[in-house]
C-alpha positions, -999 to 999 in steps of 0.1 A, spaced: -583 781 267 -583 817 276 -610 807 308 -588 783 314 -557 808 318 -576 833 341 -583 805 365 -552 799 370 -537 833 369 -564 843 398 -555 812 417 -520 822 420 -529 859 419 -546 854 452 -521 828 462 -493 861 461 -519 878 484 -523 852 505 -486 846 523 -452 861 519 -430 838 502 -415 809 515 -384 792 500 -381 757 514 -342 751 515 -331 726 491 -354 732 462 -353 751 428 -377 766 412 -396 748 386 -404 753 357 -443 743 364 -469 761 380 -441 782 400 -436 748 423 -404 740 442 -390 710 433 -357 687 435 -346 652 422 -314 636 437 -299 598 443 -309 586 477 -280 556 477 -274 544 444 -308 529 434 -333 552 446 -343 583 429 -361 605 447 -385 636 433 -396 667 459 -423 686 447 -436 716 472 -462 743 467 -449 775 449 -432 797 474 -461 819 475 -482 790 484 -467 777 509 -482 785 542 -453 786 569 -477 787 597 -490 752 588 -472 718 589 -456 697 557 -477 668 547 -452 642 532 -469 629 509 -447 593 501 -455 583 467 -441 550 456 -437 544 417 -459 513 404 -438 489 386 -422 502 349 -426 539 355 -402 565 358 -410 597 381 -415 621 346 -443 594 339 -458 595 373 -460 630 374 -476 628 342 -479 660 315 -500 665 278 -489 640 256 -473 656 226 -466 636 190 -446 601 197 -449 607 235 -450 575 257 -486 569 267 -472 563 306 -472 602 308 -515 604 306 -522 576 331 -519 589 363 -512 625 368 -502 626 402 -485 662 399 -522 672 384 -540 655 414 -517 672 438 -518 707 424 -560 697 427 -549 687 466 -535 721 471 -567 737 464 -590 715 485 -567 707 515 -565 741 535 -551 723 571 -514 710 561 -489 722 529 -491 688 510 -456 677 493 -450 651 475 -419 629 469 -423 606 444 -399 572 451 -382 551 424 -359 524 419 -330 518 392 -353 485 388 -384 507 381 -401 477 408 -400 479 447 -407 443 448 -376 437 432 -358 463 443 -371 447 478 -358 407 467 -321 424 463 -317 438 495 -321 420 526 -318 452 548 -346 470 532 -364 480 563 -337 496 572 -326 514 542 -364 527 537 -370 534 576 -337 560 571 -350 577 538 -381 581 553 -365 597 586 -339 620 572 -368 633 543 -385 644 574 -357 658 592 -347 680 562 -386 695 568 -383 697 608 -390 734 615 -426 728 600 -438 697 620 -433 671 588 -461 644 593 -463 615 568 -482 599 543 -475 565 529 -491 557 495 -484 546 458 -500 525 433 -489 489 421 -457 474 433 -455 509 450 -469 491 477 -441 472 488 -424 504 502 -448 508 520 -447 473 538 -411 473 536 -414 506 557 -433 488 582 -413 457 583 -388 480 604 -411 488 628 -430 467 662 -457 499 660 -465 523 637 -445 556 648 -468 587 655 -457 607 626 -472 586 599 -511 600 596 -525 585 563 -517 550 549 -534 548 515 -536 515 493 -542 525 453 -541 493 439 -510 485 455 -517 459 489 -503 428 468 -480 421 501 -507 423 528 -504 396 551 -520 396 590 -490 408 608 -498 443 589 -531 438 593 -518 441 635 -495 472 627 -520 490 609 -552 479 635 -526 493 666 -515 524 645 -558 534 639 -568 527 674 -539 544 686 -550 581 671 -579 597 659 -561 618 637 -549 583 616 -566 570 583 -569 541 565 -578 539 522 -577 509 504 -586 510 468 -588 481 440 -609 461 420 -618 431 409 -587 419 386 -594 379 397 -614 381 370 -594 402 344 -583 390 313 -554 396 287 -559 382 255 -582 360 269 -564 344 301 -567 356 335 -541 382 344 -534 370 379 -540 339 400 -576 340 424 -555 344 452 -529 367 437 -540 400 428 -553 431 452 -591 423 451 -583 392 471 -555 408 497 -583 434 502 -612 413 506 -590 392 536 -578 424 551 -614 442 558 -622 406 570 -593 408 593 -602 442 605 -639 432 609 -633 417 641 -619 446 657 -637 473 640 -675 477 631 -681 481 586 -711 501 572 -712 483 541 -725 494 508 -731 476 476 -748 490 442 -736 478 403 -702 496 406 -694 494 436 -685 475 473 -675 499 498 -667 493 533 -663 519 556 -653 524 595 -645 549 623 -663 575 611 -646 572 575 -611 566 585 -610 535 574 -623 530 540 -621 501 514 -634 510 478 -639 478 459 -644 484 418 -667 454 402 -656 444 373 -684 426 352 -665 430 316 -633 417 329 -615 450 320 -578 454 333 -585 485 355 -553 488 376 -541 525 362 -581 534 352 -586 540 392 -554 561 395 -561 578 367 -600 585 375 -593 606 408 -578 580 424 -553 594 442 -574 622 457 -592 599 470 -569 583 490 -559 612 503 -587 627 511 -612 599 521 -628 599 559 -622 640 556 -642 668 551 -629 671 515 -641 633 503 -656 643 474 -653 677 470 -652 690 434 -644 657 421 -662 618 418 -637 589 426 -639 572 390 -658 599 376 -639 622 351 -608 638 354 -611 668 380 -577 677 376 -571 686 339 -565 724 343 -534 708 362 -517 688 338 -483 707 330 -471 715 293 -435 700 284 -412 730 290 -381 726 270 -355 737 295 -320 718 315 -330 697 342 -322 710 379 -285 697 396 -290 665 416 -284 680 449 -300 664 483 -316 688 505 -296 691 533 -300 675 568 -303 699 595 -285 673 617 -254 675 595 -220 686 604 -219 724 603 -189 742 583 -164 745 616 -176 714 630 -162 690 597 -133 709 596 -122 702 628 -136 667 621 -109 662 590 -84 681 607 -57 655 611 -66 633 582 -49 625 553 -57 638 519 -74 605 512 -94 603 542 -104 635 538 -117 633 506 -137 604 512 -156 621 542 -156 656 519 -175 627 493 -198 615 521 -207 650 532 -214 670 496 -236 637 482 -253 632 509 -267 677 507 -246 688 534 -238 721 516 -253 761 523 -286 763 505 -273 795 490 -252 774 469 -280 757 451 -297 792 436 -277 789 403 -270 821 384 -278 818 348 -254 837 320 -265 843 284 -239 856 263 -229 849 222 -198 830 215 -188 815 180 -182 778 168 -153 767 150 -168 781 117 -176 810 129 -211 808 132 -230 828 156 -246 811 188 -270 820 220 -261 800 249 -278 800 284 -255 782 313 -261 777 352 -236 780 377 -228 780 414 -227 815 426 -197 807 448 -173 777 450 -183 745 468 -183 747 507 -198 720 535 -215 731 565 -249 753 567 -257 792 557 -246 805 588 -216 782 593 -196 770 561 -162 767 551 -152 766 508 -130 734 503 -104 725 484 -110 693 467 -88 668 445 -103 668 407 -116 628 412 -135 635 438 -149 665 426 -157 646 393 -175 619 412 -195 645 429 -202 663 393 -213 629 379 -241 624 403 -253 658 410 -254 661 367 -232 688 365 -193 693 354 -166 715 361 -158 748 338 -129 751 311 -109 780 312 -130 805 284 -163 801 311 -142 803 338 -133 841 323 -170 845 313 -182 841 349 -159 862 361 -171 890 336 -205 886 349 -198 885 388 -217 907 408 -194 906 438 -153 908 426 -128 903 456 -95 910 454 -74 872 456 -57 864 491 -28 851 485 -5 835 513 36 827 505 44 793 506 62 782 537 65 742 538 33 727 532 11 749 556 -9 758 523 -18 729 518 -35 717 552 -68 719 567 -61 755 589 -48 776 557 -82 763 541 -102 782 571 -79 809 573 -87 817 539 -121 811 540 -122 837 572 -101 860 548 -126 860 517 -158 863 538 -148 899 556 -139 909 522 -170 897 510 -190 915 542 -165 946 534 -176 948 498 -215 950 511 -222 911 496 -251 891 498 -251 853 498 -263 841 465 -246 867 443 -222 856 416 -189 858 431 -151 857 418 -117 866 425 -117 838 453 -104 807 444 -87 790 413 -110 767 395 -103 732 386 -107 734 350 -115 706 318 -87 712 296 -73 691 267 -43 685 291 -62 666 309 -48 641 290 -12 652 285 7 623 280 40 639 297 17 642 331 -8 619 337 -30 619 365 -24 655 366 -48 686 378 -57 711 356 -61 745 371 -68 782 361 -86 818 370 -81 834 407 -87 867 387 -80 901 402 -94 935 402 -81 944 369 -97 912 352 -65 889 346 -59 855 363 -30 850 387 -30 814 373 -23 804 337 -37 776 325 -13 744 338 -12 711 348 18 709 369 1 693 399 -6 656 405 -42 647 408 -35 646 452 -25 681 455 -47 705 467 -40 741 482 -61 767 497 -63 787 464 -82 755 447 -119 755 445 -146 737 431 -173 757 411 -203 730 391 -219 745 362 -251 722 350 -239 699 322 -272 712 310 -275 739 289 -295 761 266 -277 765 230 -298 783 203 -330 776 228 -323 735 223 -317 719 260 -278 702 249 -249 688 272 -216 708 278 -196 673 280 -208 668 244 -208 695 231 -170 699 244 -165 664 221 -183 679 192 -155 689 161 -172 723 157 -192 733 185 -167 729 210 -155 761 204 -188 778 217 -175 765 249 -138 759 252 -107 783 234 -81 758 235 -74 736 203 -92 709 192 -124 695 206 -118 674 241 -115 637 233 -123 636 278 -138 662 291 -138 640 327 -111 636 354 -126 598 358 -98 583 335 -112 549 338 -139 562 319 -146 541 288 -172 542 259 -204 527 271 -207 485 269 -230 473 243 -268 473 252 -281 440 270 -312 452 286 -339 463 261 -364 452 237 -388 463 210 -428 460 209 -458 473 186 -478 495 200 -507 496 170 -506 491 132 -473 515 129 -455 526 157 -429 506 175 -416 512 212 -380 511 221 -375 500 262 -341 498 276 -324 497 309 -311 533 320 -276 531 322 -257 563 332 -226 556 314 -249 560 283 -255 596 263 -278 584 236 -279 554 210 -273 548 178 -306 528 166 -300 505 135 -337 493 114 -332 466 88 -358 446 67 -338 411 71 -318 416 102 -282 412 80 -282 443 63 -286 478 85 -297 516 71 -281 544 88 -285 549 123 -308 570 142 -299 590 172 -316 588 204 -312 603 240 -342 587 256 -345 552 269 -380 547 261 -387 562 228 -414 555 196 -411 552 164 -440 557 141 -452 560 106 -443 528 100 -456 499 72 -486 478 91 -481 439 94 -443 444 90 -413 428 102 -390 454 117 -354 442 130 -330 469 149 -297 465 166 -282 493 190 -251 509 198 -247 529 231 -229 563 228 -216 584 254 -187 612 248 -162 583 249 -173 572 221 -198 541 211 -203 508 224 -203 475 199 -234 465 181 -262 452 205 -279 416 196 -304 420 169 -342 421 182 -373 421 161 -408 438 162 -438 429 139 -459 461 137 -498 454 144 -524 456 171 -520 429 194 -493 417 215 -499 378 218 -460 363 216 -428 379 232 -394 363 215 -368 365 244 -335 360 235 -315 349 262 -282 334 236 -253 353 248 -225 330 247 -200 341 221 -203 304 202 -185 307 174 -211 309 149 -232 330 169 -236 362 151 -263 375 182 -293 379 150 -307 344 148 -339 360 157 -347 363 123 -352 326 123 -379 325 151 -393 357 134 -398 341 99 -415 310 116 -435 332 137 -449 353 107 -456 323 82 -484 318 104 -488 354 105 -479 354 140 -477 393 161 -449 394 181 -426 417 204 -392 411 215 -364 415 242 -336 400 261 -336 379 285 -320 405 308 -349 429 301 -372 403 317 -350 404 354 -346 439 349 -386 442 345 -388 462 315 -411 434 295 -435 409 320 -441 375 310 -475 376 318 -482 400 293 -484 373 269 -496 344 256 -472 326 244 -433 334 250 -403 316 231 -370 316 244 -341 314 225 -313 295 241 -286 284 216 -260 266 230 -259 289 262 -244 266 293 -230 266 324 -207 296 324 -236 322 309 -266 303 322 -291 289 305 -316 303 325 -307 324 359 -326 318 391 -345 351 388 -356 341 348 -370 310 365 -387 322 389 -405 343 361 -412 316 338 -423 293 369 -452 321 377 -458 320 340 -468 288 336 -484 283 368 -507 312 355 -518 295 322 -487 307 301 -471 290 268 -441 283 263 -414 274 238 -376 268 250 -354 257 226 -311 251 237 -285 225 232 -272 231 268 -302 231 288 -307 194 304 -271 199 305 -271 234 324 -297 228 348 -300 192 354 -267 176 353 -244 207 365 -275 225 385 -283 232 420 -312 215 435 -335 245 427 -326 247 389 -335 203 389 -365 212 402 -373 236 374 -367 219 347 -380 188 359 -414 202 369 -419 234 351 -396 222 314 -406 185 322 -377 171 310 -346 154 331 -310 147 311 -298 124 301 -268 129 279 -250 160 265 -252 138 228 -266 111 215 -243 77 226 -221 104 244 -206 112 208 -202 149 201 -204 163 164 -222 135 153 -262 132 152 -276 161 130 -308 147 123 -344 144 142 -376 125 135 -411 139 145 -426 114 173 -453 95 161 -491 108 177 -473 133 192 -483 175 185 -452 167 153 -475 145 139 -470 149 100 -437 170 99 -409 151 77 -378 142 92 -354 174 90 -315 186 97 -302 206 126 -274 227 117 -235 217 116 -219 253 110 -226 249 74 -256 262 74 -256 301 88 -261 294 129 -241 275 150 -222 240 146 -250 221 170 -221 192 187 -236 185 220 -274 181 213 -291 171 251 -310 139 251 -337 144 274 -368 119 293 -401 132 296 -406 136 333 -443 145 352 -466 138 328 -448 152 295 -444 136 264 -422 129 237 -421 149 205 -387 144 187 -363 117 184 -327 115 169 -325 99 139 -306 67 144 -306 70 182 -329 43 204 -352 60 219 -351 33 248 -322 60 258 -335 93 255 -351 121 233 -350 152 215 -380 174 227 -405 169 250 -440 186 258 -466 190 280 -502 205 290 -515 207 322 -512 223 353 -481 232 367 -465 226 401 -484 255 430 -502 266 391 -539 278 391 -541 279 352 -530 249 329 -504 260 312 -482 243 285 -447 238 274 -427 227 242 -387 222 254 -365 210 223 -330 198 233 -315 217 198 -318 252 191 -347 261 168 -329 284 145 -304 260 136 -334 235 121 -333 233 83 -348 236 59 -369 271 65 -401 255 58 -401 226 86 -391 256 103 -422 269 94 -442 235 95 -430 231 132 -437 265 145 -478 261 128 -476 226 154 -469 247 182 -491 273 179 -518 249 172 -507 233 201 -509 258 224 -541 271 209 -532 308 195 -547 324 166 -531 352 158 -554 388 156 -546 418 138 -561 451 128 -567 453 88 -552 489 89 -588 505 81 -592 539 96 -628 537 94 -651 529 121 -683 505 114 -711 515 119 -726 475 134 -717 448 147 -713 424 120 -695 391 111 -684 381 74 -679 348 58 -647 333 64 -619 335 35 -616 311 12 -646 291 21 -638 259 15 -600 259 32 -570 238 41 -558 246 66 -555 284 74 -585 305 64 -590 340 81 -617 354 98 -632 388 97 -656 410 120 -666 448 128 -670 466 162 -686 497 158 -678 504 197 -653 496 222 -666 462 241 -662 428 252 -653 402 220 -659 364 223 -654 345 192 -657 307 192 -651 275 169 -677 248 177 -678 214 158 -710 203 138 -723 191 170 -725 219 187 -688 212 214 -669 241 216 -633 233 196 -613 267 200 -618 304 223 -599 321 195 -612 358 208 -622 363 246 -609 400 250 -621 437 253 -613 448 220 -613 485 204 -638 496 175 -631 489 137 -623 459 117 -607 432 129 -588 403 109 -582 369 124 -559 339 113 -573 304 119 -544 275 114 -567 243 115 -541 216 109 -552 200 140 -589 193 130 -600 170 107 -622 175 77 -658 190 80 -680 213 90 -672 241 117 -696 268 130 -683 299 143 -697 324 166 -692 361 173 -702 381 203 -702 409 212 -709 421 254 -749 409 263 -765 423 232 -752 408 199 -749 372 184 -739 360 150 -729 329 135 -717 311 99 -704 278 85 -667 271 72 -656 239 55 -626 223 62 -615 202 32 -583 180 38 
């Protein structure tokens, strides 16, 4: 560790040595490796990340390589970046490492200063962000532009690259363009071309031919053979080994390949190198889409065709960038703020612009022009002020707080006027940057520690001349020759100039609503012209207002908090405020509410005892309140979180967990979330989506725990979620096996299923997929009230058509269904749906359904001919456009209202017969084995669930296989890569009939065992 230390201190030792420092304007100072960095909103759904060589780095005599990185699907930018994992860390933050890669770049590439911006979307998916917005060209084309005005004095070029679904920015980006422009010098592919189709194959053959100076990198691997859980992750045509296979093809007839081919290995290479394809083999049928990322992946693509291909590092070797990987430092996020466009409006020109305007229009363009960066760069060195202030106990604390050295002004450094602002405005503008306005005791705090003190210019009041646009430059002229008078530099903590628009308890004075609070404009001798008041309406603005942001970050007692919460908080409040009484809205946004309840989220295992928490970023939201229960009915105390994607571990193995959240922001808290459940263990076969949001009376939002009980009997695995959390692409369908949707009675008005969740479940089944749907409303929904598009899908993808909303058209009437005869029921007694008596919903309108494209019948109502309709259907086959068989079980009643518990229990074994699964799970050993080794089944003789136990003393592909007495294969139970230890298997045989079974382990090419089980019936 110490070696480790000195090679970095002597890297940036000689870095110091090397070129005077350079600060690139719009960037802070990081806390990592002494980089520059910034993260700001770029429109609302696209974050945006900066990261640029430390200032001493940074070689002004060279040009800015922007280096466009575009997040894969499910990551945030913290993730991408990557960092050491630390205890109950998401395992996102160790798979790809770009920061570590491009602090690696930075020492190989000596021709250009590589920066990297790092691209996300609120969806976390630029396919879908893509799908909901028809003018993404556009939009993209314009980020891309103004990221490389705001770099313009060092001769910006670009790079266009990103892994997964990043991809799609990087077609979208050439959608808006006939050719190529100029400026774009390096288009690299990690795993990401999913969208190539010819017409980019022309853009990108004109762009190379066009200039020398142009590469091309295309890297993937074989995932038309990769398996999850034993089916095929995407379709042969679908995933990026095909898409790159048909693009070198393309390109072959307009340029010449070398090609190379050894075990590992198909590369294809042209130009002279700028035009590479790397194509990984994949003999195991390993998913390896973040393995090439994360083995040097994306030094490769940046440096492949140049002298630096493969310079200190092997592409898939081991990591060449580990002395790169930062170490979480606990300290307040940097403000929000764009860099500024040197294009912008200077300071004189936008207040001549806003002139005439009224105080609403001039507050919306004073909006467009602070959101969008057009403020001095001296603004956004924040001064930092530690003092000692006490709580409302008395105790003792060490705070550390940022603030703008001067108050908020629009233009450039050489050309910018401060601006009076109306508090909702300046709210809005605090909100997005992540920062909030001062109360009155840090108002006199900042003053205290001001470098530069200016005596206040005042101006008596004649009409309303103080409060329009010339008084506001007159007085900005006034302060800055006082400030040149008194020898000031920009970027020093300066007061005495302005009042500040203050949180205050009256912001919520009853006797004057929609008032401004305001206070400070201290002199010379330390006292404030203005009192603490609120006599103004929020539209009133004068000269003397301005507008100085603290970061609603802070330091207190070394612990990163939030000043809005803090201000909420019944004792600590006082640290920060000297009025009475902790602020029940520290905001000028009255509208503002507590958070709504949760929708988007879900729950999964991620091993024997830890379970991860994903839900949909919401900025409303502070933290949640996260409720665990053993039954989902009766809660423990609530946990506290602040993350939206958080673990928690030390858990009981094999265990069902159920949770229910609450949102919280300063507000207060939102109502209880649905319930969701989790069962702790190693694999993730079954996702339970709930997608029953209809407030039915009856519904009390937990009747998971019916589909969870079934689900276990069988000793099913299984994760859980929303349906929204499948649109919003937190959980993917095809990550599973098997997926059961919950339905209820959820109709027309909430939608059974929306056109996006079919769209999912279509690609689903048409990949091989499982699935259970269970709803009263359904047929109903989709077939009888739906569009074209929603007939289609459940004619051909549920395979049912309606028929009637009840049986004979009579509501409230049939509660009772009859397992069809021969059909995957076979054996289950007659049973009871529910009426409301019996803790679900009162089930009136039952559909009654036809089996339609080649499904069949599996439930009837009791006393109902079946001449005119059914109760469930299902079907096995392949699906409409499919290139898996797939299968489907659609009941026209909702699951959780079937009683009794154990024909519950009796039906769910059918369908996971039917649909083939035998459920795996890790016996909780901590040992490793030392063979390969398969043990008798258990209990030998067995009807009709016996389990199944083997050892893998090393990580490798695992096929186990039932075969009958005469040697044809009956079940693929195991056909997965599979981790050492000892692993448990349940095998439901209710399906078979009596005799003798032979099953077979093995393991990769080397290892081959076998034994008898007896089925007795």
């Amino acid at each position: 560790m110490m070696k480790l230390i000195s090679t970095l201190s002597l890297v940036f030792l000689f870095s110091l040595l090397a070129f005077p420092q350079t600060i690139l304007p719009g960037l802070f100072p990081s806390s990592y490796f002494s980089e520059q960095t910034v993260t700001f909103a770029y429109q609302p759904e696209i974050r945006v990340h900066i990261n640029a060589p430390s200032p001493f780095q940074f070689d002004p005599a060279k040009p800015i390589g922007l280096v466009l990185y575009a997040l894969p699907n499910g990551n945030t930018i913290e993730q991408t970046v990557g960092k050491i994992l630390e205890p109950g860390d998401d395992w996102h933050f160790d798979i790809q490492h770009i920061g570590a890669q491009t602090r690696f770049l930075r020492q190989q590439v000596e021709d250009y200063n590589v920066v990297s911006v790092y691209l996300e979307t609120s969806q976390k998916s630029w396919p879908a962000w893509k799908a909901a917005h028809s003018n993404h060209a556009a939009v993209i084309k314009n980020l891309v532009e103004y990221l490389k005005s705001c770099y313009q004095q060092y001769d910006p070029f670009v790079v266009l690259t990103g892994h997964s679904g990043g991809g799609r920015f990087t077609f979208s980006f050439l959608d808006a363009f006939t050719q190529i422009p100029s400026y774009v010098k390096r288009i690299s592919f990690l795993d990401s071309n999913y969208g190539y189709e010819h017409n980019y194959g022309d853009k990108i053959i004109n762009w190379l031919n066009a200039s020398s100076d142009n590469y091309l990198s295309v890297i993937a691997y074989n995932d038309s053979v990769a398996l999850y859980n034993g089916q095929p992750i995407v379709s042969p045509t679908g995933g990026t080994w095909y898409r790159s296979r048909i693009m070198k093809n393309y390109m072959s007839q307009f340029f010449t390949f070398t090609n190379e081919e050894d075990d590992e290995f198909i590369k294809h290479t042209a130009l002279n190198g700028k035009i590479k394809f790397i194509l990984k083999k994949n003999p195991l049928r390993q998913i390896l889409h973040t393995v090439q990322v994360e083995k040097n992946g994306h030094i490769q693509g940046m440096v492949s065709g140049t002298p630096d291909e493969g310079v200190g590092y092997i592409y898939y070797g081991s990591r060449a960038y580990s002395q790169w990987i930062q170490i979480n430092v606990n300290n307040p996020s940097q403000l929000k703020i764009p860099p500024r466009n040197p294009n912008a409006k200077t300071g004189s020109e936008f207040m001549q612009y806003v002139l005439s305007m009224t105080f609403a229009q001039r507050e919306d363009q004073i909006y467009n022009e602070i959101s969008t960066g057009n403020i001095p760069n001296f603004l956004r060195s924040l001064k930092q002020i530690e003092t000692t202030f006490l709580d409302a106990n008395g105790v003792s604390h060490i705070i550390k707080y940022d603030v703008l050295p001067d108050y908020l002004a629009i233009g450039s450094d050489s050309d910018y006027c401060r601006i009076p602002i109306g508090p909702i405005t300046a709210q809005r503008l605090a909100d997005l940057f992540g920062a909030i306005m001062p109360t009155r005791k840090l108002v006199d705090n900042i003053y205290l520690n001001c470098e530069v003190k200016l005596q206040p210019v005042t101006y008596t009041p004649i009409g309303n001349q103080n409060e329009l646009v010339p008084k506001f430059i007159q007085h900005n002229t006034a302060i800055d020759s006082q400030f040149a008078i008194a020898g000031g530099v920009h970027g020093q903590l300066t007061g005495g100039t302005k009042k500040d628009v203050v949180l205050s308890n009256k912001i919520i004075d009853p006797t004057r609503p929609n008032h401004v609070t305001i206070y400070g404009w201290h002199q010379l001798n330390g006292q404030p012209i203005q009192p603490l008041t609120n006599i103004h309406v929020n539209t009133y603005v004068d000269y003397s207002h301005g507008i100085r942001f603290l970061n609603n970050e802070f330091l207190l007692d070394g612990a990163v908090k939030k000043i809005n919460q803090i201000l909420s908080d019944e004792i600590l409040y006082k640290v920060l405020s000297d009025e009475t009484g902790a602020m029940v809205q520290p905001t000028y946004i009255s509208t503002a509410t507590p958070p709504t309840k949760p929708k988007s989220f879900g729950i999964k295992s991620e091993g024997i005892n830890k379970i991860r928490f994903l839900i949909k970023e919401d900025n409303e939201v502070e933290s949640y309140l996260v409720y665990g229960s053993s039954d989902g009915i009766n809660f423990n105390q609530p946990l506290s979180i602040s993350s939206n994607n958080f673990t928690v571990d030390n858990l009981n193995p094999h265990t069902i967990y159920y949770i229910k959240l609450r949102a919280v922001n300063s507000l207060g808290s939102s109502a209880d979330s649905e319930v969701l459940a989790c069962k702790t263990g190693a694999e993730n076969t079954i996702l339970v989506v709930n997608g029953f949001d209809r407030a039915s009376t009856g519904n009390s939002f937990n009747f998971i725990r019916q589909h969870a009980a079934a689900l276990n009997e069988d000793g099913g695995q299984f994760n859980s979620c929303t349906n929204d959390a499948i649109t919003d692409e937190l959980f993917n369908l095809n990550d599973y096996i098997m997926v059961d949707y919950i339905l209820g009675d959820e109709s027309t008005v909430d939608e059974t299923f929306s056109t996006e969740e079919q769209e999912k479940v279509k690609l689903f089944l048409m990949g091989g997929g499982k699935l259970l749907v269970s709803g009263s409303e359904i047929a109903w929904d989709l077939d009888y009230k739906g569009s074209a598009s929603d007939k289609n899908f459940i004619n051909n993808f549920l395979k049912m058509k309606y028929v009637a909303d009840a049986p004979g058209g009579q509501s409230a009437t049939h509660y009772q269904c009859t397992p069809f005869a021969s059909s995957i029921f076979s054996g289950v007694p007659s049973f009871y749906f529910d009426d409301g008596t019996h803790g679900t919903i009162n089930v009136q309108w039952p559909d009654v359904v036809k089996t339609i494209n080649g499904a069949y019948v599996c439930l009837t109502y009791n006393g109902f001919d079946t001449s005119y309709g059914y109760a469930g259907v299902y079907y096995s086959g392949y699906f409409e456009g499919g290139t898996y068989p797939g299968q489907v079980v659609s009941l026209g009643i909702p699951f959780e209202t079937i009683y009794p518990e154990e024909i519950r229990g009796d039906l769910m074994i059918k369908i996971l017969s039917f649909f083939d699964i035998a459920i795996s799970v890790e016996n909780g050993s901590s040992s490793i084995p030392d063979v390969f080794y398969l043990y008798q089944n258990y209990p030998n003789p067995f009807n009709p669930v016996t389990t199944i136990k083997y050892d893998v003393p090393s990580a490798d592909f695992i096929s186990l296989t039932l075969y009958d007495i005469l040697g044809q294969k009956v079940l693929q139970a195991v056909n997965d890569y599979q981790s050492a230890g000892t692993h448990e298997l349940k095998f439901n045989a209710s399906t078979l009939s009596s005799g003798i079974y032979i099953y077979e382990l093995k393991a990769g090419n080397n290892f081959i065992q076998r034994k008898k089980m007896t089925l007795l019936k």
